[in-house]
N, C-alpha and C positions, 0 to 999 in steps of 0.2 A: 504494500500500500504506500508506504513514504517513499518506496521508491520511483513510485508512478508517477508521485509530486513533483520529483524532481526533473523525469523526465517532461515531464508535460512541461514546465518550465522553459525547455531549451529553443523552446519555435512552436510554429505552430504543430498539431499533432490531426490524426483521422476526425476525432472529436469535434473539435473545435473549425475542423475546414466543415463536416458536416453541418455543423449550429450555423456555421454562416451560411449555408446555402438555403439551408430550411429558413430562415429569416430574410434572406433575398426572396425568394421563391415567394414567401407573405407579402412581401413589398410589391409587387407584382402588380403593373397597373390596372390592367383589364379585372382585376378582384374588387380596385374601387370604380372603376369606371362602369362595367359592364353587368358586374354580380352584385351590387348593392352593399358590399362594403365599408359603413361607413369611413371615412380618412380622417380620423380621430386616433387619439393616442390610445383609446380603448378599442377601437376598429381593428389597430394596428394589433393590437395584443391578442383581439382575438384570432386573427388571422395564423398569425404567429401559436398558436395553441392548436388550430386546426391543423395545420401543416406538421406540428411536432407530432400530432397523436396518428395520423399517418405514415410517419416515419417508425414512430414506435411498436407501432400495430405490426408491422412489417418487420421490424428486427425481432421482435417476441417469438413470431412466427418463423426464423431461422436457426436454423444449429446452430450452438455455442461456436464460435465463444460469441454470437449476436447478442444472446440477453446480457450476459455482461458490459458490454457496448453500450447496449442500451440505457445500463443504470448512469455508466460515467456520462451519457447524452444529456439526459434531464440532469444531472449533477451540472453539468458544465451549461445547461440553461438555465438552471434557478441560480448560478453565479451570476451567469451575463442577464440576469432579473436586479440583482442583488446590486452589482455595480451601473445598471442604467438607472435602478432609482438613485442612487447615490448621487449620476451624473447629472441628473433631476434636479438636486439641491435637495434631496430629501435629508431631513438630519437623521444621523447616526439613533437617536434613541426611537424612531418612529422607520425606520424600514422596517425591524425585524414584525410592529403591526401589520405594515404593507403587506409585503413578504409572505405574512400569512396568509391572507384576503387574496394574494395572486394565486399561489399553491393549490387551496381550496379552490379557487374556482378554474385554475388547471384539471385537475384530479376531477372533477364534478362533469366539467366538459369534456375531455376525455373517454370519460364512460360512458357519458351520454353519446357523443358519435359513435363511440366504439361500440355499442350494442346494439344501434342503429344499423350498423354496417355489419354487424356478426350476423344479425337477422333480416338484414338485407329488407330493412322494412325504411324505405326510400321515403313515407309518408313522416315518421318518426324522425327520422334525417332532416327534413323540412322542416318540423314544428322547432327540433332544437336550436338548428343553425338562425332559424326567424326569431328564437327567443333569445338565443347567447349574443349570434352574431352583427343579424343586419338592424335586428327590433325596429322593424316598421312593421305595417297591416299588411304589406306586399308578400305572401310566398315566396320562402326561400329557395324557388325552386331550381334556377339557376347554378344555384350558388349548391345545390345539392347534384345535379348533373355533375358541375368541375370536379367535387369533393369523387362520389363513386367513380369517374374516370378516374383522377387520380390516383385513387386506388388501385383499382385495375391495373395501371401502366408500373403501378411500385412492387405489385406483387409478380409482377417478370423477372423484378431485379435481385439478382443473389448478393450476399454481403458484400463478396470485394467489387462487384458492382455499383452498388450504393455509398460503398467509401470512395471509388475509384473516378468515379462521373456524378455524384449524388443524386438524389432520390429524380427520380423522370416523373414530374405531377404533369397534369393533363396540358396539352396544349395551350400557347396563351390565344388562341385567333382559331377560331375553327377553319379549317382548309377550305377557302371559296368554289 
């Protein structure tokens, strides 16, 4: 374990090029333009959640050492949580509140796609992403198409795949 600290220290590592990608990927214009995303700092987050549980779903789902992976994944996302409220101006005695209130509603969202997509119940997938993500009266439904594509295209990819080109989420432009 302390040795892994030290390594992760020296550059970047698999981890950390994946956390970026998975957060570019949420930044993703056609997600605010086209799917109802709001472009808010909580838009962004949720985006950012949807895209990780995606990814995670998808390592869970490969032979070791993936789930191991997995955990240093969200490890190294509730860090780069931890250091972007910080970069926020958030003070020192009120992240670890934050922090909690992000966590929980990771964990919460998480399950809720993730059971959505286990059961393949696309109507479920709509009511959560309408209530987590875009919270207008408009059907998520859009935004529930990219998500099951997405899926789809991740579960093609084998681990040194998804380290090596990162996770392939759905098209940003449907092919004309």
């Amino acid at each position: 374990m302390i040795l892994s600290f030290f390594r992760r220290n020296k550059g970047p590592d698999a981890v950390d090029t994946l956390l970026t990608r998975v957060i570019a990927a949420a930044r993703a214009p056609l997600l605010y333009t086209d799917l109802d995303v709001p472009d808010t700092l909580e838009g962004r987050y949720e985006s950012v959640i949807l895209h990780m549980t995606l990814v995670l779903r998808r390592l869970r789902e490969l032979p070791p050492p993936a789930d191991d992976f997995a955990q240093d994944f969200v490890d190294a996302f509730f860090k780069w949580l931890d250091m972007s409220l910080r970069d926020m101006g958030v003070g020192d005695l009120a992240v670890p509140k934050r922090m909690k209130k992000l966590v929980t509603a990771f964990y919460g969202r998480a399950k809720a796609y993730g059971t959505a997509l286990e059961e393949e119940d696309r109507a479920g997938l709509i009511e959560a992403l309408g209530r987590n993500v875009t919270e207008t009266d408009i059907p998520a439904e859009a935004l529930a198409d990219y998500v099951i594509a997405a899926r789809a295209r991740i579960a093609e990819q084998g681990f040194d795949d998804l380290l090596a080109n990162g996770p392939a989420f759905a098209p940003e432009r449907p092919a004309a």
